[in-house]
Phi, psi and omega in degrees: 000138189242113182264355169287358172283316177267114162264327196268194174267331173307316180286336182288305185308307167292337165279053145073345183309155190212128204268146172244146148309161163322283212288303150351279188317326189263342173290326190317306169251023119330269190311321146353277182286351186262327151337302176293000199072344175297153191282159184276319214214074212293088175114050168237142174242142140092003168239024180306324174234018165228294171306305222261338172276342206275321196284337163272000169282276186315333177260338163334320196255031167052042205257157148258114198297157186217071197298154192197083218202160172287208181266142169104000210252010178052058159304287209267016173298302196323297188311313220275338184290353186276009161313315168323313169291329174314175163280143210276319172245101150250157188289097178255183184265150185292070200134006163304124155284316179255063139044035175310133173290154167302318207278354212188027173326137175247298196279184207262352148328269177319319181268340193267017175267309200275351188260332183272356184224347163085214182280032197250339160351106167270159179218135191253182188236148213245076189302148179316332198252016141261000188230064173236129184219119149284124123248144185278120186300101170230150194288025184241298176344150180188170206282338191247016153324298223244333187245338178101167178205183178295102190246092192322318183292359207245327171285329172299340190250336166286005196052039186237166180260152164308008211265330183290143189241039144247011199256346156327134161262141165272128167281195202281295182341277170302270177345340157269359187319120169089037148231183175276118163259162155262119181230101215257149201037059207290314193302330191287332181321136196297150178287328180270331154335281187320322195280337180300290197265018136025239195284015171273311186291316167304319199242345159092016175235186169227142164250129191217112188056239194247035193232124179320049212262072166291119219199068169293079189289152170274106204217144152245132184278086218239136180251155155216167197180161185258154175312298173320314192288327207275328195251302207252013156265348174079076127252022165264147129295099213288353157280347167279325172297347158281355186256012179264139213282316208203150201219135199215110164335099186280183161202186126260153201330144196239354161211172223270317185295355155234011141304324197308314215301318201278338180268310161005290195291330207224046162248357143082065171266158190266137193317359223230297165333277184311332186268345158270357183219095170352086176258121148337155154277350182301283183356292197297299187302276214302350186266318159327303199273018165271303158315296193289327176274326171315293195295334170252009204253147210282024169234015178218122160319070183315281216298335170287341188096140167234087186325163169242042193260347201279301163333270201339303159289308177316312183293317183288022169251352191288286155306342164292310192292334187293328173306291198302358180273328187266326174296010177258342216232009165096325209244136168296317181217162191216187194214123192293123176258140186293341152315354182265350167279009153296326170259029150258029162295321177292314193288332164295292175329335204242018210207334197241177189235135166268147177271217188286332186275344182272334052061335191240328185300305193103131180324314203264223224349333173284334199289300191282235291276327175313293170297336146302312186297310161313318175286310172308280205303354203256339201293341171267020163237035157233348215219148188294175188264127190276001179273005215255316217270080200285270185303161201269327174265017170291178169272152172240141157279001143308337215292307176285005137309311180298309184302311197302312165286349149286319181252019147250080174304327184274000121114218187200125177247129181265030176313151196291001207231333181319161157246165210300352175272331163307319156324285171299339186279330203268343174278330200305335202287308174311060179315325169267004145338334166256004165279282203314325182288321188283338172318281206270323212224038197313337218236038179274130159289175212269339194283313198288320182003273174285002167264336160273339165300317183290349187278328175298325188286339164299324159340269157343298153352277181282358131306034217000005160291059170164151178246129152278129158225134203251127166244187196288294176294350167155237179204157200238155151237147174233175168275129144292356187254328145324307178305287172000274164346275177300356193041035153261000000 
């Protein structure tokens, strides 16, 4: 259809155009696309077989929908991709405040234009990418925000009494009319608010102050909300949780290879970075199971969430710490050291919410233990486990790594500021570490090397064979038994 050719209602009527609800429009070309193999919901990672089969049931089934998910769960990502579905132009009459079909006029605008000009009706077309209305559920919303109200200066200036139901002002609702609104935390909305939005849902019309306004909008409908708020604060109006057609579990990632693909997508580093700085791939997993360990661990509020927003940031604070060594030191490229996960603490700290025991730890320590717990869990899947090795005369494939730091005493410093050939020279020393890579991990490039040699030495760590201490210029490893020993 070459919609620059229709301006009237007469040229709408002769192409044949034929009008759908919203909700009609978006199954249609649903079924459209998954007939063709397209993906529905282009750039969602990790709901492929649980949301994302839940959210095409629901619009199949013509529902207004209640995304239902912690924070960080690409709620309102979900919502803004059903955009997608729409027809890229439909028509309204021209100067409608609520998007009136020509064909199918509501409002006391619209019919009384099209009954005074017929098919001369002028009409504009209304792009996809116009018919999304947002609002954040904030305790200031109030009825006539989102459903309209009386509007005096609009009777002063028509000379009407209120009795007239053209001195309406319309709200966000109506004013969405043949789109998707949103309404993000449906829980903080005020309860009379909710009650408020009744009968658009059921019966699809509105009542405003005391006027007999029948006004069957067309609207699709998407809520989103955190569980905590939906369930054990009472703050839904359980006749409004009966009129939402479908109601759908959000989550976060269940592994760590497709958290990578989404902190990929959406960290948006600037080109200069990436060509200057090496990431493992060991890296991209440890800055993952630093999330995946944030979400299980007792100093943090799991009901509040760990967004997955916290990866994202972390990875551009990651790259950023690596830059900034080479913009101090002179050198083009560098290579990410797991010391460099020391500047992504803002990015844990500013992202979890704590409870009391954690509150007692202190943020930057749940933090650095966080990045510990990431090394232990990941190190017995390059490396044998060492809680195995029981008795003191069995053998470890550790034992010379260990012996090398007991008869170094005085211990191995790791500053944050070397450059990388001083870096590399100062892992080179430690020799068996490259026994220990041919063993397990031959098939290593010479760049990830060294960054799983400090990962071995992080290892070690959180095993209690090497002692760590972190200071202002960077970090020492010891013998412990050795300090001991020596009284240090």
């Amino acid at each position: 259809m070459k919609i620059e050719s229709i301006n009237t209602l007469g040229d709408l009527k002769k192409s044949g155009y034929e009008s759908r609800s919203i909700k009609d429009e978006l199954r249609d070309n649903l079924i459209d696309k998954i007939k063709n193999k397209e993906t529905t919901f282009e750039g969602v990672h990790g709901y492929e077989n649980t949301v994302i089969p839940e959210l095409e049931r629901a619009i199949l089934s013509r529902h207004n929908i209640n995304l239902l998910g912690l924070r960080g769960q690409a709620k309102t990502r979900l919502a803004r991709l059903m955009l997608n579905l729409l027809d890229e132009y439909i028509p309204f009459v021209e100067g409608s405040e609520i998007n009136d079909d020509p064909l199918n006029p509501i409002s006391r605008f619209a019919i009384e234009t099209i009954k005074e000009k017929g098919d001369k009706t002028p009409i504009a077309w209304l792009h996809r990418s116009e018919r999304f209305a947002e609002k954040l559920a904030t305790p200031d919303v109030t009825v006539a925000d989102i459903i309209g109200d009386v509007d005096p200066i609009k009777a002063a200036n028509l000379k009407l009494t209120y009795a007239d139901d053209r001195v309406i002002h319309f709200g966000m609702i109506p004013r969405a009319n043949r789109c998707i609104f949103v309404i993000n935390e449906l829980p903080d909305l005020q309860a009379r608010i909710q009650v408020a939005l009744f009968n658009i849902l059921q019966e699809g019309d509105i009542q405003i102050r005391g006027f007999k306004l029948r006004l069957p909008l067309d609207m699709q409908f998407i809520f989103t909300a955190n569980p905590e708020d939906y369930t054990n604060r009472g703050s839904i109006v359980t006749p409004l949780k009966d009129r939402i057609g479908s109601q759908i579990l959000t989550h976060y990632p269940v592994d760590i290879e497709t958290a990578k693909i989404i902190t990929a997508q959406e960290a948006n580093l600037d080109e200069r970075q990436e060509e200057a700085i090496i990431v493992p791939e060991l890296a991209k997993d440890l800055l993952e199971q630093i999330v995946f360990e944030a979400r299980e661990s007792e100093y943090i509020d799991t009901k509040s969430g760990v967004s997955a927003r916290l990866s994202i940031t972390a990875y551009q604070n990651l790259l950023s710490t690596a830059e900034l060594r080479t913009l101090k030191s002179g050198e083009k490229k560098t290579m990410i050291r797991l010391s460099d996960f020391a500047g992504i603490i803002p990015a844990i700290t500013g992202k979890v919410e704590l409870v009391y025991e954690g509150e007692q730890e202190g943020a930057a320590k749940v933090a650095y233990n966080l990045i510990g717990e990431a090394v232990q869990s990941l190190f017995p899947e390059f490396f044998p486990k060492i809680e195995k090795l029981k008795r003191e005369d069995e053998e470890s494939p550790y034992d010379d790594i260990i012996s090398w730091f007991f008869n170094n005493r005085e211990g191995f410093e790791l500053l944050d500021d070397l450059k990388d050939k001083e870096y590399k020279d100062l892992l080179n020393a430690v020799t068996p570490l490259d026994d220990l890579l041919g063993e397990y991990q031959p098939n290593l490039s010479k760049a990830e090397s060294y960054f799983v040699k400090e990962f071995i030495l992080w290892g070690l760590v959180q095993y209690k064979k090497l002692n760590k201490f972190r200071f202002t210029e960077g970090i020492q490893f010891k013998d412990p038994y050795g300090s001991f020993i020596n009284g240090i």
